[in-house]
N, C-alpha and C positions, 0 to 999 in steps of 0.2 A: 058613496059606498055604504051598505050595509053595518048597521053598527053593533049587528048579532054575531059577527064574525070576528074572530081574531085579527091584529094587523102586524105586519112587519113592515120594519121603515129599514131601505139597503142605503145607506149613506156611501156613495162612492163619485166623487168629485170629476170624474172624467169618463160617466157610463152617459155622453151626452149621445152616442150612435143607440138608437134600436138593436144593432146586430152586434147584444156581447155576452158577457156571461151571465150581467145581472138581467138583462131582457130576459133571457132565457130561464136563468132561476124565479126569477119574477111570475114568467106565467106559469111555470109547474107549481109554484107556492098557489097561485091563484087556481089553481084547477084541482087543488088540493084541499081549496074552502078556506084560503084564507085571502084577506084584504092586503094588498101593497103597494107601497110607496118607495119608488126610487130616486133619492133625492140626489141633487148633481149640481152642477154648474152649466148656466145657459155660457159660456166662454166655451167653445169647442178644442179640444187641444188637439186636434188633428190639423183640422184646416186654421187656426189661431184669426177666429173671427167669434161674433157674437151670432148666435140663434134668432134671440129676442131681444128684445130690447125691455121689458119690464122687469121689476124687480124682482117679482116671484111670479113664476107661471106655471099654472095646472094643466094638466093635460095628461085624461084616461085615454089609454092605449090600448086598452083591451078589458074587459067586465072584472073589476077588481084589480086590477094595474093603474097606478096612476104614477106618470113622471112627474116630479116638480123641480123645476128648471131654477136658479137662485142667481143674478148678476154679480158674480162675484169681479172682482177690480184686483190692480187694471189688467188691461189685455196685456199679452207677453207674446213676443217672436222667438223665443230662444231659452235655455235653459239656465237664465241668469238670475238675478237678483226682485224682475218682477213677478217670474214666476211664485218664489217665495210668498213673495205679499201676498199675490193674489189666490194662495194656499190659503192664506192665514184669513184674510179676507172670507174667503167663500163660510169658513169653519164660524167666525164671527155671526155673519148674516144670517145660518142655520139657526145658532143658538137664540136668536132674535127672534127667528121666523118659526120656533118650534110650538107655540101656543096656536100660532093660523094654522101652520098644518095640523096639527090634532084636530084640529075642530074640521078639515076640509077632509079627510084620510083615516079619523080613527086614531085614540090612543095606542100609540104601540105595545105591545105585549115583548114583544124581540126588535134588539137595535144589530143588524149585522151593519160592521164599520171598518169598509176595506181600503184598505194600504193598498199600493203611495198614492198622497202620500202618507206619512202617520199621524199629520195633526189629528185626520179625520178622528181615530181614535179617543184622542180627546174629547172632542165635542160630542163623540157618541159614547163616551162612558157618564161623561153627567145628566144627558140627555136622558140614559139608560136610568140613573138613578133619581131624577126627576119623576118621572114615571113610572118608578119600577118594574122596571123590563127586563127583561137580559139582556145580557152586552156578548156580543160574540166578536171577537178580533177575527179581524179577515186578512189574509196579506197576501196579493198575487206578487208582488216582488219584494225582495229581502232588505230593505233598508234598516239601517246603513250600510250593511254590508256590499249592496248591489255596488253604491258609489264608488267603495271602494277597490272592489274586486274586476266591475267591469268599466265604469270609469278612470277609474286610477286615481282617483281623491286619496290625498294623504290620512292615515287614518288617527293621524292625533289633529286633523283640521275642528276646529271649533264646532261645525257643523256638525259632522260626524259623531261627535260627541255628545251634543246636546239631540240630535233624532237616538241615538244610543238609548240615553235615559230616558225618553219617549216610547222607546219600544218595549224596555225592558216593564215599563209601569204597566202598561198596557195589557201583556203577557201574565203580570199578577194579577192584574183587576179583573180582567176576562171572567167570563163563566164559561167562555169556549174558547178555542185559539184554531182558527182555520187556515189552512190551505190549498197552493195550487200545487205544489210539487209534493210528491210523494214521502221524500226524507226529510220533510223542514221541521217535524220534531225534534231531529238531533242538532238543530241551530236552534231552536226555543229553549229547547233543556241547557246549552250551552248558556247563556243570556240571561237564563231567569230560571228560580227554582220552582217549577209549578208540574206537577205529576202529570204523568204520561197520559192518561186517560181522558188527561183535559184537550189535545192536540189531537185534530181530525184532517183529513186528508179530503179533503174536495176536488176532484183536478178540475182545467180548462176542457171543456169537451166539446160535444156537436150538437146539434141537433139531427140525431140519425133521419130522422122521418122528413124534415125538410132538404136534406139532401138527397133524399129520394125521389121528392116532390119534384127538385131541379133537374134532376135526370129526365120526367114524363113532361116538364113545361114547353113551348114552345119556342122559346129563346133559342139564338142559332151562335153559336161561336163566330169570332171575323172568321172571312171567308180565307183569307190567307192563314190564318193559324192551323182550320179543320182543315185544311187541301196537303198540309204541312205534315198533321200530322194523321193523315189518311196516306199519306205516300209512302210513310218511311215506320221502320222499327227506330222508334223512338224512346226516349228518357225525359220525363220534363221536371224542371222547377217550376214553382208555383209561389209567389210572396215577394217581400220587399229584398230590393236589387242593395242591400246596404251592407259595411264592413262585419258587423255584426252576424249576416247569413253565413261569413265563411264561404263566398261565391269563386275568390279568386281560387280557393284549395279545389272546390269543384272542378273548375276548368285543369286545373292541372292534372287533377285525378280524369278527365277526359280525353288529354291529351294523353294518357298512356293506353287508350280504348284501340286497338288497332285495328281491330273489325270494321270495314267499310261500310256496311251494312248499317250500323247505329248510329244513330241520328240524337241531339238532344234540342229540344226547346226549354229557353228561360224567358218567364213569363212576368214582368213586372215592370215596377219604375221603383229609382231612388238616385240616391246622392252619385252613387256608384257603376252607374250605368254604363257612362263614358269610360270610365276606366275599365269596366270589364271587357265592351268591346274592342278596346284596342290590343288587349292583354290577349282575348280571344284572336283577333287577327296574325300577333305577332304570333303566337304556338300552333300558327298554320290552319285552328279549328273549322273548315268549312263545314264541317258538319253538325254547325251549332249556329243557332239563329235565335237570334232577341226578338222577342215581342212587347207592344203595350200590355199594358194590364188589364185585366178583364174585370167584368162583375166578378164579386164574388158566388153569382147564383149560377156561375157558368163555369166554378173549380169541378164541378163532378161530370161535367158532359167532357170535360177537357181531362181526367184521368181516367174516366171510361174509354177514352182514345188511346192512351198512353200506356207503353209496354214494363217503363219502370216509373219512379218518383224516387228526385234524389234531396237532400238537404245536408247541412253539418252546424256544428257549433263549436266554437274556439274552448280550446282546455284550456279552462278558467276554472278555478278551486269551486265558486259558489256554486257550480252545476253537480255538484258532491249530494245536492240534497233533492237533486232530482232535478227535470225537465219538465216544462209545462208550454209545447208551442200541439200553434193552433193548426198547422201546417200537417202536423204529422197525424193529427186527427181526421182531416180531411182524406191524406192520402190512404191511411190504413180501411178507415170506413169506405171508400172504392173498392179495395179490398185488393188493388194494384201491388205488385212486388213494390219494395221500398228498399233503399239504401239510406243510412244517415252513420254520417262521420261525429263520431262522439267517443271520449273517450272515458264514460259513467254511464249508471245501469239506464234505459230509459223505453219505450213503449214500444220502439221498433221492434228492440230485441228481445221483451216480454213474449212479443206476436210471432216472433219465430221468425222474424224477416231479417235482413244483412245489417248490422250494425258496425261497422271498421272503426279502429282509431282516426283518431283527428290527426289529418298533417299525410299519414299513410299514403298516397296516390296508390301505388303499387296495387294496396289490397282494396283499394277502391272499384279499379279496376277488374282487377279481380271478381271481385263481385257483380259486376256489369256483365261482367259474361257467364256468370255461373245464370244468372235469372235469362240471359238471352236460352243460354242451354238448357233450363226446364220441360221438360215434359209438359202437354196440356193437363196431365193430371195430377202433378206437381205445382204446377199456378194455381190451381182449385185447391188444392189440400191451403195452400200460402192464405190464399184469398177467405179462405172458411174462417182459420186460425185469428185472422185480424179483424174481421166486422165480429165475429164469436167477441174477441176481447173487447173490442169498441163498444157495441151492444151493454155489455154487461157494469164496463167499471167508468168509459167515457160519454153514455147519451146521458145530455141532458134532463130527461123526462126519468131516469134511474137517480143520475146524483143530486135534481131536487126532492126525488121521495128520501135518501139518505137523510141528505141536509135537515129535511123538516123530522125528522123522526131521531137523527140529534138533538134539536131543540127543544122537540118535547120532551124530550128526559134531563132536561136542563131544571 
């Protein structure tokens, strides 16, 4: 890389896929003139296998992108006690391995160091001060809070406690405090005394222009799914089949749909699968069919099909500071009507699209047939409304120019 340029080093322990947020930030940073480094962990924590097998590996992804992959120990199946180590692990071998990277990537000028989990924080605020760089806290999920609220960990558990005091240092050291969710200022202000101005709003977004890309590509949907949903007025879900999605309130709010005519496909795999099927058999639904899961470069030929998009999420306090799925980015940028069961402010209902209470079946429904009932120039008005909002505060290529035009006034 270039050593006339600027670099940023994104320390995030689980950005080991190509297709996430930091890929994404990464190349708008890069296409913006500056040098980056996305440091990670070769331990995959999706598939809970290794990448590589070396101890550090390089590997530019794109002119000015460079991943560097780190072996952290040991491997973990489950969310227990190796995964910790191997937290703490990966944060160790960074701090080691921070002299090779400069010399292979460029001094950093800005360390972004995103949560979960929040050791990373650590190791990226001395690294920050090694350097003198800036430190930006990053945090897509709310820990400790998340453990508690959506886990159910007791919240005087040692744990809890000690990521607590981790968070709270972190939120002072900062010279920035980022975000995915919209409200998570008013959980940082709660935590730690540090002025408003200092907390920036980043959401989860898309890359508009690539799922434009996936619409003109030549990839064809199973032939069962597209015949599916070429036949019928349809609704579909789209993501993981898990307790979490809020699948089972879905089906329930389906089963009050009495219109013969509406049809829904659910598109995915998870722990939950099985149980929904049979849950779906028992409340009669023949009008709802499971499918495998697709690419993901085959979510927009599949809601360009589809008449609605549905989702929800369990009333749970921590979603008080906002919403950040990836799902509803997808569906809105289609530009498809939308339903999501929530019962806090969140992007659907920004876009002007159906937002119900969580639990609600009745108005669920309800809403199922209010978008069946639209006018076609009623869908277009819906449809303008949500790529309009996507475009503007959710593509990627908008909130990496933000992001970097935060830092420079850092």
């Amino acid at each position: 890389m270039g050593s006339d340029k600027k670099t940023i080093w994104i320390l995030n322990q689980y950005a080991s896929h190509l297709e996430t947020r930091h890929w994404e930030l990464s190349r708008s940073f890069a296409e913006q003139g500056y040098n980056v480094a996305v440091i990670t962990s070769s331990f995959h924590h999706g598939k809970r296998e290794y990448m590589y097998d070396e101890k550090i590996r390089f590997e530019e992804r794109l002119p000015g992108v460079t991943y560097v992959y780190i072996h952290s120990e040991p491997p973990y199946y489950n969310n227990g006690g190796k995964r910790i180590l191997n937290m703490i692990d990966f944060c160790g071998k960074f701090r080691r391995a921070r002299k090779k990277i400069a010399g292979h990537t460029g001094v950093p000028s800005f360390i972004i160091a995103s949560s979960a989990p929040p050791f990373v924080w650590e190791a990226g605020y001395s690294t920050a001060k090694r350097f003198k760089a800036k430190f930006v806290v990053e945090f897509r999920d709310i820990w400790p809070l998340s453990l508690v609220d959506v886990q159910g960990v007791n919240p005087h558990h040692p744990l809890v406690t000690f990521f607590g005091i981790i968070e709270k240092r972190a939120y002072k050291r900062a010279d920035a405090i980022v975000s995915t969710m919209p409200y998570a200022w008013k959980h940082v202000m709660e935590v730690a005394d540090v002025p408003r101005e200092k907390i920036h709003w980043m959401a989860n977004g898309i890359n508009v222009s690539e799922a434009r890309r996936c619409l003109e590509s030549d990839k064809k949907l199973p032939s069962d799914l597209e015949q599916y949903l070429d036949s019928h007025w349809c609704g579909v879900y789209v993501g993981s089949i898990a307790k979490c999605e809020c699948l089972e309130y879905l089906l329930r709010g389906i089963s009050k749909v009495s219109d013969p005519d509406v049809y829904f496909a659910v598109i995915g795999e998870g722990g939950e699968k099985e149980n929904l099927q049979k849950l779906a058999k028992e409340l009669g639904l023949d009008r709802v069919r499971f499918f495998d899961a697709i690419d993901r470069s085959l979510i927009p030929k599949v809601l360009q099909k589809a008449k609605l998009a549905i989702g929800a999420v369990h009333d749970i306090p921590i979603y008080r500071f906002g919403l950040s799925m990836n799902k509803l980015n997808d569906y809105l940028a289609s530009g498809v009507p939308t339903i999501l069961a929530s019962s806090v402010d969140n992007v659907v209902k920004d876009a002007g699209h159906f937002s119900v209470p969580t639990g609600d079946e009745e108005k669920f429904a309800e809403a199922v047939m209010k978008i069946k009932g639209l006018s076609a120039e009623e869908r277009e008005a819906l449809s303008s409304r949500a790529i309009q909002l996507i475009c503007s505060d959710y593509d990627y290529a908008e909130i990496g120019k933000k992001y970097l035009k935060m830092m420079e006034q850092l």
